[in-house]
C-alpha positions as CSV (number, residue, x, y, z in Angstrom):
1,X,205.7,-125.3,151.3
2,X,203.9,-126.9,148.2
3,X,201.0,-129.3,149.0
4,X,201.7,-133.1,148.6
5,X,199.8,-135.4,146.7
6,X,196.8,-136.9,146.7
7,X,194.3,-139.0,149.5
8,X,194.4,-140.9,152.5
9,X,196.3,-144.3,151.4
10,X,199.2,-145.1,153.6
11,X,202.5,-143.1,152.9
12,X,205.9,-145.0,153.4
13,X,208.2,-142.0,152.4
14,X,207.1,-138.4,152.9
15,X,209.6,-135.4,151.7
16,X,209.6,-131.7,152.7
17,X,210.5,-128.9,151.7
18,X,213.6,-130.6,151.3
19,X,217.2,-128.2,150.7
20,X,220.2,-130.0,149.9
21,X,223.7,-127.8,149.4
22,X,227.2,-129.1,147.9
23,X,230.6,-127.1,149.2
24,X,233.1,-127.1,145.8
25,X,236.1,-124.8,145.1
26,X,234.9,-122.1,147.4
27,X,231.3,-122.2,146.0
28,X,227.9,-123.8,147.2
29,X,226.1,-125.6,144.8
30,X,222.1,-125.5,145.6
31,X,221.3,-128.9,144.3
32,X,217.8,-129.7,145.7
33,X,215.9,-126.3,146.6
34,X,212.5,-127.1,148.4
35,X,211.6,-130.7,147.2
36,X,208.2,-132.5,148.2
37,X,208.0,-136.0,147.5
38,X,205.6,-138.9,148.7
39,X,205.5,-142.4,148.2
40,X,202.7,-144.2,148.9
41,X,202.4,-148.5,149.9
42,X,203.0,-150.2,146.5
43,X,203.1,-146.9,144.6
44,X,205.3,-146.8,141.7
45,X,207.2,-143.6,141.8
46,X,208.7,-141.6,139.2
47,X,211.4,-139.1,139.3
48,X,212.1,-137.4,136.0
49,X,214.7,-134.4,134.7
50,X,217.3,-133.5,132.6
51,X,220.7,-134.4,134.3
52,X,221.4,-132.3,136.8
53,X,217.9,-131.2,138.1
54,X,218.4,-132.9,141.7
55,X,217.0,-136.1,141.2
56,X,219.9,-138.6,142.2
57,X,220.5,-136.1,145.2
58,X,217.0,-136.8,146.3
59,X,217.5,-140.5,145.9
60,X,220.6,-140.0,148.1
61,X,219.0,-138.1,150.6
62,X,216.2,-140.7,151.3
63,X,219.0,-142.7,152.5
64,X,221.1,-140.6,154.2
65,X,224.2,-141.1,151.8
66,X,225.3,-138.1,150.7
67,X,228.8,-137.2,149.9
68,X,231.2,-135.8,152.5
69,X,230.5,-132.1,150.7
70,X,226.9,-132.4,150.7
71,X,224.3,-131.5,153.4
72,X,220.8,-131.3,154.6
73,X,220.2,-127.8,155.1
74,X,216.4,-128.0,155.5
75,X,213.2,-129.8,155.4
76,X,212.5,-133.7,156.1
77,X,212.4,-137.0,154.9
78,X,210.0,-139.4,156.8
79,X,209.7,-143.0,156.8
80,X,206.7,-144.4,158.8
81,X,207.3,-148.1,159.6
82,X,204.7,-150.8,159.6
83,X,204.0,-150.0,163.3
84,X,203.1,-146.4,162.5
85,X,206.0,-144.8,164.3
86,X,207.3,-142.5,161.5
87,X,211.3,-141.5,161.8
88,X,212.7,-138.6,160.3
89,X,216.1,-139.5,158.1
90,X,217.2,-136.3,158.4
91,X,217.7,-136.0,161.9
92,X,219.4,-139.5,162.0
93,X,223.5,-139.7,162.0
94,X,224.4,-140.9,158.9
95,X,226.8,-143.8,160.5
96,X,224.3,-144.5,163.4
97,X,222.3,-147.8,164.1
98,X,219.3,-146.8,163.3
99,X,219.8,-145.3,159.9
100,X,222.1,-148.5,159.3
101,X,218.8,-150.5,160.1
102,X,216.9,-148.4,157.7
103,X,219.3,-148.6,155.2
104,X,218.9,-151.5,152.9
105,X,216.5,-153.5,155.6
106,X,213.7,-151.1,155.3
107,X,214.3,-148.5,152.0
108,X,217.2,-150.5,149.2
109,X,218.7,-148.8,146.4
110,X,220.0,-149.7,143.0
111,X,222.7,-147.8,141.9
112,X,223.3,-146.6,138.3
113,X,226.4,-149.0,137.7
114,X,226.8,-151.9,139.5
115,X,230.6,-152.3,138.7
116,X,231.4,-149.1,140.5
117,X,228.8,-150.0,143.2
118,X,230.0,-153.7,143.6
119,X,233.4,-154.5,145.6
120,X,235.5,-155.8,143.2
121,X,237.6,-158.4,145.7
122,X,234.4,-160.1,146.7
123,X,232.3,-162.4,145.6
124,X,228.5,-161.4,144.8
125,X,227.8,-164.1,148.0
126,X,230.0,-162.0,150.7
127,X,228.4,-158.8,149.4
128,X,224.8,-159.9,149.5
129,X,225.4,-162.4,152.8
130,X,226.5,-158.8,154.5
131,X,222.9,-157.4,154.1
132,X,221.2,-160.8,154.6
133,X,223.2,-161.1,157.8
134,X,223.2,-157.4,159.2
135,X,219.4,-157.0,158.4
136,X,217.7,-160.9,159.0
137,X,219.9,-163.3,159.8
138,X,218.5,-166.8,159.1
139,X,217.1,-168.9,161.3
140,X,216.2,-171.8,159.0
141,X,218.3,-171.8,155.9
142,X,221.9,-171.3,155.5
143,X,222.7,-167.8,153.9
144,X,224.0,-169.5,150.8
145,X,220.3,-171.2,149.8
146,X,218.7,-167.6,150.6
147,X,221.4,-165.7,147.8
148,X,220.6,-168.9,145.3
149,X,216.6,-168.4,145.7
150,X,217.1,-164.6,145.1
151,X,219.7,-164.8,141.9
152,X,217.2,-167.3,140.1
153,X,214.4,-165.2,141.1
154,X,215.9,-162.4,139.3
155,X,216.4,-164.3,136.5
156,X,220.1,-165.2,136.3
157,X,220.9,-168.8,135.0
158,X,222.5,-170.8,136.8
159,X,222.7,-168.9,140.1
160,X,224.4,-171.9,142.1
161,X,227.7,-171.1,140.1
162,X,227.3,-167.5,139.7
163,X,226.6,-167.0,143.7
164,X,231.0,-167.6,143.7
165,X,231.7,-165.1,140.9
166,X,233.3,-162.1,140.9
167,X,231.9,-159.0,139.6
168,X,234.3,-158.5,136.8
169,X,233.4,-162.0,136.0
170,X,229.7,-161.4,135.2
171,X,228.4,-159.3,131.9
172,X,226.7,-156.0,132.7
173,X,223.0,-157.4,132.5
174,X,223.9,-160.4,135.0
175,X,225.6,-157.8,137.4
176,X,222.7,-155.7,137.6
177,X,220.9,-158.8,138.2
178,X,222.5,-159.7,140.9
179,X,222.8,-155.6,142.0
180,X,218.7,-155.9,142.1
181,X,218.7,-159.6,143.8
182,X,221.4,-157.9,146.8
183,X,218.4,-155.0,147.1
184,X,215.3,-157.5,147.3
185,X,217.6,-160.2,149.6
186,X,216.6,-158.2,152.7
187,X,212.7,-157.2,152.3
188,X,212.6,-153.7,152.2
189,X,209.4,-152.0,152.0
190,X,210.8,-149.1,149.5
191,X,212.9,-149.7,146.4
192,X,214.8,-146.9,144.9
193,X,215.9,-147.2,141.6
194,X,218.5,-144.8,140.3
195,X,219.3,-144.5,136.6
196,X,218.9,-148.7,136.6
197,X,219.6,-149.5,132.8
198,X,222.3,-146.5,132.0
199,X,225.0,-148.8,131.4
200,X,223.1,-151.3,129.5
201,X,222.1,-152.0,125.7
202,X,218.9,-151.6,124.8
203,X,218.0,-155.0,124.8
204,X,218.9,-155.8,128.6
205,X,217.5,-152.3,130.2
206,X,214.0,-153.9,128.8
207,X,214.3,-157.1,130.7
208,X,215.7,-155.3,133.5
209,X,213.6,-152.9,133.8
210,X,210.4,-155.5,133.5
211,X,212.2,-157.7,135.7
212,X,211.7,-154.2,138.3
213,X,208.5,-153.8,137.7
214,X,207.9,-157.7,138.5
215,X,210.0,-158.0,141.5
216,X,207.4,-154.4,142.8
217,X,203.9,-156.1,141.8
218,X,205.0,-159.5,143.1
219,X,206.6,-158.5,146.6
220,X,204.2,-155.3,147.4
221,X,207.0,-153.0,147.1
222,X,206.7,-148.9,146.8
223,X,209.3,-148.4,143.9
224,X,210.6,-144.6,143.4
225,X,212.6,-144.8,139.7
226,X,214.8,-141.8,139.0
227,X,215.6,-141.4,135.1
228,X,216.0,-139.1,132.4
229,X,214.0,-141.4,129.6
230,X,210.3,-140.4,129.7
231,X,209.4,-143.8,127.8
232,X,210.7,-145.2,130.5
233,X,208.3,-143.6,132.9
234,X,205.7,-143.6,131.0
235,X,205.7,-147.8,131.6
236,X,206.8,-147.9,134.8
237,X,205.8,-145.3,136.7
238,X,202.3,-144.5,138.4
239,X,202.4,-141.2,139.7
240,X,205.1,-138.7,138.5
241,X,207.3,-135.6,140.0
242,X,209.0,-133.7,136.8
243,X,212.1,-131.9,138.3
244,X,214.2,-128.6,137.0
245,X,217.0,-126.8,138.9
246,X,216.2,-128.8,142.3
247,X,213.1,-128.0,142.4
248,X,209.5,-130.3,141.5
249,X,207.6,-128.4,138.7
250,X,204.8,-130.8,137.7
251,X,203.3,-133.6,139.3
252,X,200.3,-135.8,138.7
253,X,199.1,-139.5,137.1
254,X,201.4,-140.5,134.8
255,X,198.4,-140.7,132.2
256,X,197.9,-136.8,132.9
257,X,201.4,-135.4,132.7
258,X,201.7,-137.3,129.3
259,X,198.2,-136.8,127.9
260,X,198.2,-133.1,129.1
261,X,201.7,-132.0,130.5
262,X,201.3,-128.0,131.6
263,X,204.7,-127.1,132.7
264,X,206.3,-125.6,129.9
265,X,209.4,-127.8,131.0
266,X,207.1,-130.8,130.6
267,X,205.9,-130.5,127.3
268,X,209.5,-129.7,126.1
269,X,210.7,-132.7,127.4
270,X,207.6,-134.5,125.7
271,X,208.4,-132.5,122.5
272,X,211.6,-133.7,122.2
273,X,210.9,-137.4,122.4
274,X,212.2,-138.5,119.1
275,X,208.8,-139.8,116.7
276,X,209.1,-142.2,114.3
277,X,206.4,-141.2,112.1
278,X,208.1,-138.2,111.2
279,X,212.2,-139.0,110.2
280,X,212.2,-136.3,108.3
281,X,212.0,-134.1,111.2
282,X,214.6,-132.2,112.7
283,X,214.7,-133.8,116.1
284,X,213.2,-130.7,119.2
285,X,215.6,-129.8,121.5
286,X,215.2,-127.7,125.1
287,X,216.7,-124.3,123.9
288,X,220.1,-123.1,126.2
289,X,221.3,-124.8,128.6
290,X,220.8,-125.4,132.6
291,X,222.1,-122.8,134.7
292,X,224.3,-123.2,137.0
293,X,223.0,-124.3,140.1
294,X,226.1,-122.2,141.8
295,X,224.4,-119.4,140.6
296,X,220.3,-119.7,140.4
297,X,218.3,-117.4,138.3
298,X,215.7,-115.0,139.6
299,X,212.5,-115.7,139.8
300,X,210.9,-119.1,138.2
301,X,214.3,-121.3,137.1
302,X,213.0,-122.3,133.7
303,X,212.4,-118.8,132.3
304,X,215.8,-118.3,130.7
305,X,214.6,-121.0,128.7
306,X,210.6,-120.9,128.7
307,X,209.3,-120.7,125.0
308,X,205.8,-119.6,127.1
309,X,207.5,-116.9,129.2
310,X,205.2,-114.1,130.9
311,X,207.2,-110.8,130.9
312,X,209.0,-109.8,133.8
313,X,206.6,-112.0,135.9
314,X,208.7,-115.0,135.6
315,X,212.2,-113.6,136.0
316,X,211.1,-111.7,139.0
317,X,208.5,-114.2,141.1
318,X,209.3,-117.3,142.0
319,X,205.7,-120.0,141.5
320,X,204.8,-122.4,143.4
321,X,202.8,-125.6,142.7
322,X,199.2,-125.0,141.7
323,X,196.5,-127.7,141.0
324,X,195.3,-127.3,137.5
325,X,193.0,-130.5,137.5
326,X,192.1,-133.2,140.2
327,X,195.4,-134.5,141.7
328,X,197.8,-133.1,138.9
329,X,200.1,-129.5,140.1
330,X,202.2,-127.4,138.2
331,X,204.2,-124.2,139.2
332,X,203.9,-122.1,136.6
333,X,202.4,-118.0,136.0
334,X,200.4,-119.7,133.1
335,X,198.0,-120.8,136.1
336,X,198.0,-118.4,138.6
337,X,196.8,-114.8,139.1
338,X,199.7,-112.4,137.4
339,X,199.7,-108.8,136.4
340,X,201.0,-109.8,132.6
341,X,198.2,-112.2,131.3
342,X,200.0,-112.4,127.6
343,X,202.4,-115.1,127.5
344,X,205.7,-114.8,125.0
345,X,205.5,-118.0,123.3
346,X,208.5,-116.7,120.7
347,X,206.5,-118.0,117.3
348,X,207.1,-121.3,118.2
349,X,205.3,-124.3,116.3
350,X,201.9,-125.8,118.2
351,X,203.2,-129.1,119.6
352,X,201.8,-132.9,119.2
353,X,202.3,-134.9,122.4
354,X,202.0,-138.7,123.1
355,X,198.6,-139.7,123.5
């Protein structure tokens, strides 16, 4: 099991050696292989990867929703409470009490696209007066002033008319407004964030995503954000887990995976963050593709498509998470003790990264 990060400071949300499995056409798809994951009190999280590296299944597993197909087939996911008694998720019937109190009260998600997330015969106050009523039913103001105070804190005009819209009725920015206000409306301690601003223009992911990083400062909230965009990360995030094939391959302070990523994976991804001092560049790509998680590679995952690949080393050995400087990990033979010390880089050019 790989050692989780850093110190002493109070952990909320504490993954291990997590395995997550999917049952499709006859096959199992290994979708998260061995994850650890903590979030600390206030921490901003980030979860980064090309699509399919596990991420959103990690997301889903903190809260116990996966699909029908999919299951826990190992590890944990704790969540200690403010009293200190810690509760493991995994343990927890999906449809039970307890993990119903936990989810959305105590650990709220917002989902990638709010239309498809959002009940399109309700109004946006049934759907957030369900949480407000299941979770902390008022004692001294009517539901209806509580989902007003929320929709103008989020930054949606006019919130006393909007409260009685339908979804359909409301553009993509004000729905995932109101998706974000329905997340904060009962208190939860952890805020997951899952692919937030996908479905928005460019403009309105930026004031979403600030208005996310307000709503964390302001309310004390641990924030774990699950993307693809590294720019997006790089703003939001304070610590950082880089994923590949279900599995966590770098870790560390934002400022040190994007001052001096080590994973092979991680500079790629850096490398191929389009620059706009050079145009008249031919943007860097990742070469071949991700395999199928149906079928894992031997070995480390990434070596089919490592430009730093150490001999037979990699596709026979699989590495595990090494500190390569205070607080920052990465599982990779370029670290560790190996019997081929020469690393294949395939006459690739040196690479300039972010500073």
């Amino acid at each position: 099991m790989n050692t989780v990060n850093n110190s002493n400071r109070d952990w909320l949300i504490d993954i291990k050696d997590l395995h997550v499995k999917f049952s499709q056409d006859d096959e199992t798809i290994n979708a998260v292989n061995g994850v650890d994951i903590r979030v600390h009190k206030g921490e901003a999280v980030g979860i980064v990867g090309e699509s399919g590296c596990g991420k959103t299944v990690t997301s889903y597993s903190m809260l116990n929703i996966l699909p029908s197909n999919g299951e826990i087939v190992s590890g944990e996911v704790r969540y200690r409470e403010d009293n200190g008694n810690v509760i493991d998720i995994t343990r927890l019937n999906p449809r039970s009490r307890e993990m119903r109190r936990l989810r959305g009260g105590e650990i709220a998600m917002i989902f990638q696209e709010p239309m498809a997330s959002f009940s399109p015969v309700h109004t946006i106050r049934d759907q957030i007066a369900e949480g407000i009523l299941l979770h902390q039913p008022p004692k001294d103001k009517r539901v209806r002033e509580i989902i007003i105070e929320y929709l103008g804190m989020v930054g949606i005009s006019n919130p006393e008319r909007a409260i009685d819209a339908y979804p359909f009725q409301l553009s993509g920015g004000m729905r995932q407004r109101a998706m974000i206000a329905m997340a904060l409306a009962c208190n939860p301690k952890v805020l997951v964030a899952d692919e937030p601003t996908t479905a928005l223009d460019v403009t309105i992911q930026a004031q979403v995503l600030m208005l996310i990083k307000k709503m964390q400062q302001e309310l004390g909230l641990a924030l774990v954000l699950i993307t693809h965009d590294l720019g997006v990360i790089a703003h939001m995030a304070d610590f950082v887990y880089v994923m590949y094939l279900g599995r966590v391959v770098e870790r560390g302070p934002v400022v040190k995976i994007f001052n001096s990523p080590k994973h092979p994976y991680t500079r790629d991804l850096i490398r191929s963050i389009p620059k706009l001092n050079t145009p008249e560049k031919r943007l860097a790509t990742i070469q071949g593709n991700v395999p199928d998680a149906s079928r894992l590679p031997s070995g480390c995952a990434f070596h089919p498509r490592c430009r730093e690949i150490i001999g037979e080393t990699c596709r026979r050995d699989q590495p595990v998470l090494e500190e390569v400087e205070a607080d920052h990990f990465a599982g990779c033979f370029l670290y560790s003790t190996h019997e081929e010390t020469e690393p294949n880089t395939g006459g690739t050019d040196s690479v300039e990264y972010p500073s």
